[in-house]
KETI-478259 format. One record per residue (C-alpha): residue in one letter; y, z, x. Coordinates in steps of 0.05 Angstrom, whole numbers, plus 32768, in hexadecimal, padded with zeros to 4 digits. Last residue first. Layout:
<nodes>
aYZX...
</nodes>
This chain:
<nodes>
x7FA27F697E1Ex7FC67F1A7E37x7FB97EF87DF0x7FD77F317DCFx80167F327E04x80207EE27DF7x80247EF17DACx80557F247DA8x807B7EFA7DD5x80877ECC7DA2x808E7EF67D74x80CF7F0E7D98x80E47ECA7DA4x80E27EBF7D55x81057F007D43x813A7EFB7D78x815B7F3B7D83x811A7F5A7D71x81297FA97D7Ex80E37FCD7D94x80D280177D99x80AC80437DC8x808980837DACx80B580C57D91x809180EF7DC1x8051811B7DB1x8041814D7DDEx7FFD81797DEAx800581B47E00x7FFD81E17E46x7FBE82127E4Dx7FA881E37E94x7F6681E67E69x7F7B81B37E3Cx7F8B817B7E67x7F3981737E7Bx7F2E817A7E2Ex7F6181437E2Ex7F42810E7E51x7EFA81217E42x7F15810A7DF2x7F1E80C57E0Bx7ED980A87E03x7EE180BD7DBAx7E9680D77D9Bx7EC181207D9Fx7EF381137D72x7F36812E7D86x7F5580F17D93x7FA680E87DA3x7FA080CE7DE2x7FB080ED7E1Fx7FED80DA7E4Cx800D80FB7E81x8001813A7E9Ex803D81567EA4x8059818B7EC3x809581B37E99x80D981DF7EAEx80D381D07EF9x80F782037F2Cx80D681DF7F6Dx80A7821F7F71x8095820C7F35x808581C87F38x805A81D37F7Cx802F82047F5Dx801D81DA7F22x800A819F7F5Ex7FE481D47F89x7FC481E57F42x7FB4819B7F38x7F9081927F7Dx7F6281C97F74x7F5081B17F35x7F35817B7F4Fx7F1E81937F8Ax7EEF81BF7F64x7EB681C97F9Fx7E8281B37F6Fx7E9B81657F70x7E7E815D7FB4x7E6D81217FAEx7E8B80EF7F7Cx7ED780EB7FA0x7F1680F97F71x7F5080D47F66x7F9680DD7F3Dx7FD880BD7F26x801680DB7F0Fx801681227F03x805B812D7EF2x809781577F00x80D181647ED1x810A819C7EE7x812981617F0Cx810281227F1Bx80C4812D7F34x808081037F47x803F81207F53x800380F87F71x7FBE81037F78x7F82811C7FAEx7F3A81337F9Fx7F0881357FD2x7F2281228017x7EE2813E803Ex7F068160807Bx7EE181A4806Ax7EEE819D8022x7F2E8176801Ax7F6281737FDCx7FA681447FECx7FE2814A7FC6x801381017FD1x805881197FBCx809580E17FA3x80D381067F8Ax80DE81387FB2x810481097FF6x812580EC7FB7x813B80A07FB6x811680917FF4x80D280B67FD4x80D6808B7F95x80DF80467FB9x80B580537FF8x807880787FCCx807D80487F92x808080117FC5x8048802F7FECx802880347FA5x802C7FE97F95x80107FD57FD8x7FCB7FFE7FD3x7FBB7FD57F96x7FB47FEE7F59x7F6D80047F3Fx7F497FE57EF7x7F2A801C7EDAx7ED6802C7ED5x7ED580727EE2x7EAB806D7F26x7EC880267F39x7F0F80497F28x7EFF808C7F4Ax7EEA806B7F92x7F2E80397F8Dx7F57807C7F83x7F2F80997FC3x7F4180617FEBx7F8480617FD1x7F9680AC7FE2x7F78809F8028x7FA6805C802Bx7FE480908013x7FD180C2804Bx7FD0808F8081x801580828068x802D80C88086x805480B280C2x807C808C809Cx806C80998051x803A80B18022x807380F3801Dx802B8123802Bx801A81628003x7FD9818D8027x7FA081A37FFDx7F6D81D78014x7F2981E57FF8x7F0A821C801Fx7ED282297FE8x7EEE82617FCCx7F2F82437FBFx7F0C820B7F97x7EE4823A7F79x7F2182617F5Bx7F3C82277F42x7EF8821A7F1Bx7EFB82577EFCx7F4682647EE6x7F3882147ECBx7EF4822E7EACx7F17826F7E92x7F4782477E67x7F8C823F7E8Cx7FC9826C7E73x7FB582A77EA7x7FC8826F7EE1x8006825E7ECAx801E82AB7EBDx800C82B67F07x802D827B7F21x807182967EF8x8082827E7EBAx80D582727EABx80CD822E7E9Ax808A82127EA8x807381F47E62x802A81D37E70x8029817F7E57x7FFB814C7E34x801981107E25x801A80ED7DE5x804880A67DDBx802980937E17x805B80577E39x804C800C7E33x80117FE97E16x7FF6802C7DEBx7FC3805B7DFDx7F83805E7DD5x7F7C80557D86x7FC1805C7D53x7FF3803A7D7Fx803C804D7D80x806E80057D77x809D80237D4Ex80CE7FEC7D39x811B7FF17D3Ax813D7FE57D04x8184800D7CFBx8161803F7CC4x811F80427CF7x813E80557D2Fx8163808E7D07x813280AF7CEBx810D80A97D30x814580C47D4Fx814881007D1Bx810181187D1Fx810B81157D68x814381437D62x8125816B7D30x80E0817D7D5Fx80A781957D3Cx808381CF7D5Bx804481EB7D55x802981A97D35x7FFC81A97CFAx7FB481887D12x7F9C814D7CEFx7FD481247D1Ax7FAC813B7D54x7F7881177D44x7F2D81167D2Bx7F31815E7D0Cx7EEE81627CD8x7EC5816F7D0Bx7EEB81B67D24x7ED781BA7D71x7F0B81937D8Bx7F3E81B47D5Fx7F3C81FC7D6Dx7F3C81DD7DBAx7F7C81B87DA4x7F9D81F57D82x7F9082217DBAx7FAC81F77DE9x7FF081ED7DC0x800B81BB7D99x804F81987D99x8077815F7D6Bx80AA812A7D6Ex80C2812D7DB5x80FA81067DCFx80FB80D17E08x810A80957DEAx80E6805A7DFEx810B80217DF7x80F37FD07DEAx812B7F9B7DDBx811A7F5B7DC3x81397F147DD4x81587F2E7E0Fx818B7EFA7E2Dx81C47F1F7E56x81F67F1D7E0Ex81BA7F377DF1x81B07F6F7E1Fx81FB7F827E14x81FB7F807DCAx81B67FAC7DCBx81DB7FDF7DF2x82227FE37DCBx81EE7FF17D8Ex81C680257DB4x81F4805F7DB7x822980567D7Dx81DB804E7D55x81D1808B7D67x81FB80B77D46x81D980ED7D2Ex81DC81027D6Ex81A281287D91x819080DF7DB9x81C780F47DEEx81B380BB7E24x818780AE7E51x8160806D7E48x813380777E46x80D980857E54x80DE80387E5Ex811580127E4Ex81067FD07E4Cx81217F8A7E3Fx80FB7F507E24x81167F0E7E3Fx81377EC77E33x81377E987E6Bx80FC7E6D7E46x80BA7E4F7E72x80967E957E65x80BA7ECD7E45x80DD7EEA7E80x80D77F427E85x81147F6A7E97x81117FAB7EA6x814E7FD07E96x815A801E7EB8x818380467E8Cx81C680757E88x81F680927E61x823380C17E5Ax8257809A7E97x82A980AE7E88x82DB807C7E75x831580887E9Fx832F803B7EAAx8329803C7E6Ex8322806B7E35x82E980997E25x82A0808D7E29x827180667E55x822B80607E56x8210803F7E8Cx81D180037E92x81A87FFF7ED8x81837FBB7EE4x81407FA37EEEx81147F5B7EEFx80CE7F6D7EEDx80997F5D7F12x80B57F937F49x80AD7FC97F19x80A37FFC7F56x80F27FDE7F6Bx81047FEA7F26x80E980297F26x811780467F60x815480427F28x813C807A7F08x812180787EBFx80D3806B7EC7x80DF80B27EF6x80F180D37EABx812C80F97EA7x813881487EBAx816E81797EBAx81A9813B7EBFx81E4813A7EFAx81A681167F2Ax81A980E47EF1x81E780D37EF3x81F080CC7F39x81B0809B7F3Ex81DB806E7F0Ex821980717F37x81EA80687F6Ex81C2802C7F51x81FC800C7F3Ex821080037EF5x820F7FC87EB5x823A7FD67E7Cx82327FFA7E46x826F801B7E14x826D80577DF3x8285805E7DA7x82BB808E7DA3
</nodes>
């Protein structure tokens, strides 16, 4: 039977997802108070007969207005969650794009969160120092996925639009992420899986009387969250990023963290009460994630950094995780890249790079939708 949609409550939706092994954070209905420029709503899946129809499904919406027109772009980001191994997707997403019409999207954007293809550490430090590998697409994969084979098969038969970038990260979501497999590895195995300057560095850090300490950001820990900040603003004049502000991650930290007591962690490194490295780790399930991150300039001998991601690894095992993630990388291997320090840093952690089925676009109105296409160009 062909599910129906239909918009939820944040609980029932919340429910759902608790009932699930993992699902992306950009999926819970907490984002759409982080997303506050964004108009959001929770979606269900529903199959069987009424008035016992069963929720199979679910997604966080954001809505964004084209300007001056009450017509929008809806998106799913890292979702929604639903059972993308059947060969039947379009029973899945067609009910969905009828409903998000009906509400006034002109275009539909969806990340779905499947992987295509895998390699391992090795294979990305074989091909960092080979010249003639520029990518990771020159590299065969360790592991190619069928299920995300088959969505994108699929996506593309009932047009949809791929909408992966070829140079640096993409608009929305990464479409490659660099993660370390943790289910069923103990600390020990963890640690033996890192290159000897990660084992090394770690080791410093410990040696030195680094210590890091977790914090919730909130209540009587917000001071933490404004240290965080401080630091975070330090790192982006230093690396040359544009910062958020300090009141879009007490939201994330109230919002997340008031959904989940685990979900939200502030992990702070200090060398005799110098903060020196400190970052944030969000988890939903069995999947945690190394969210955002800061480092000071002084004092960069004493390892904090990596001090601070192996309290994070730690953490996400000893919460029962089956993966931490790093986030994104791009897909470079050439060494002339400015990106490629981003995942030789990844690389050590002895994890694997990911490649996800990429975000995709339905125009429900193909004039509105290039439209819009337009105004984001002009905004980049």
């Amino acid at each position: 039977m062909t599910p129906t949609v239909r918009s939820i409550g944040p609980e029932e939706h919340l429910a759902f997802l608790r009932a699930q092994r993992s699902a992306s954070f950009l999926q819970t209905p907490a984002w759409g108070r982080v997303k506050s420029e964004w108009r959001h709503e929770s979606l269900g899946w529903y199959a069987g007969p009424e008035p016992d129809a069963q929720l199979v499904g679910a997604g966080l919406v954001l809505y964004r207005r084209l300007p001056r027109l009450r017509r929008h772009l809806a998106y799913l980001p890292e979702g929604p969650v639903i059972d993308w191994s059947t060969d039947r997707l379009g029973d899945w997403l067609a009910p969905m794009a009828a409903y998000l019409e009906e509400r006034g999207a002109f275009g539909i954007r969806m990340g779905p969160p499947v992987v295509t293809r895998r390699w391992t550490a090795a294979q990305v430090k074989e091909g960092l120092a080979a010249p003639a590998v520029r990518r990771l697409g020159d590299l065969p994969p360790h592991d190619r996925d069928p299920v995300g084979a088959r969505v994108v098969s699929q996506l593309t038969s009932l047009g949809w639009r791929a909408q992966g970038t070829d140079e640096g990260f993409a608009i929305g979501q990464p479409q490659y992420v660099f993660q370390v497999p943790l289910a069923g590895r103990t600390e020990a195995e963890v640690l033996a899986g890192m290159n000897q300057l990660w084992r090394r560095n770690i080791k410093k850090a410990d040696k030195a009387g680094v210590e890091v300490t977790t914090s919730t950001g909130r209540g009587d820990e917000e001071g933490d969250l404004k240290l965080f900040h401080d630091l975070y603003v330090h790192t982006a004049a230093r690396d040359h990023f544009t910062p958020r502000g300090l009141a879009y991650f007490r939201v994330m930290a109230d919002a997340l963290g008031g959904e989940d007591p685990d979900r939200f962690r502030l992990h702070l490194a200090r060398h005799e009460g110098d903060l020196v490295a400190a970052t944030i780790m969000v988890r939903v399930g069995a999947h945690a994630w190394y969210s955002y991150g800061a480092s000071s300039t002084e004092k960069r001998d004493v390892r904090g950094s990596n001090a601070v991601q192996w309290a994070m690894l730690r953490s996400a095992i000893a919460a029962g995780a089956d993966v931490y993630d790093l986030r994104g990388i791009t897909p470079t291997l050439d060494a002339d890249d400015s990106h490629v320090g981003l995942i030789q840093f990844k690389v050590g952690t002895g994890g694997e790079a990911v490649e996800y089925a990429g975000e995709w676009d339905l125009p429900l109105s193909r004039l509105l939708y290039k439209a819009f296409d337009l105004y984001m160009s002009r905004r980049r």
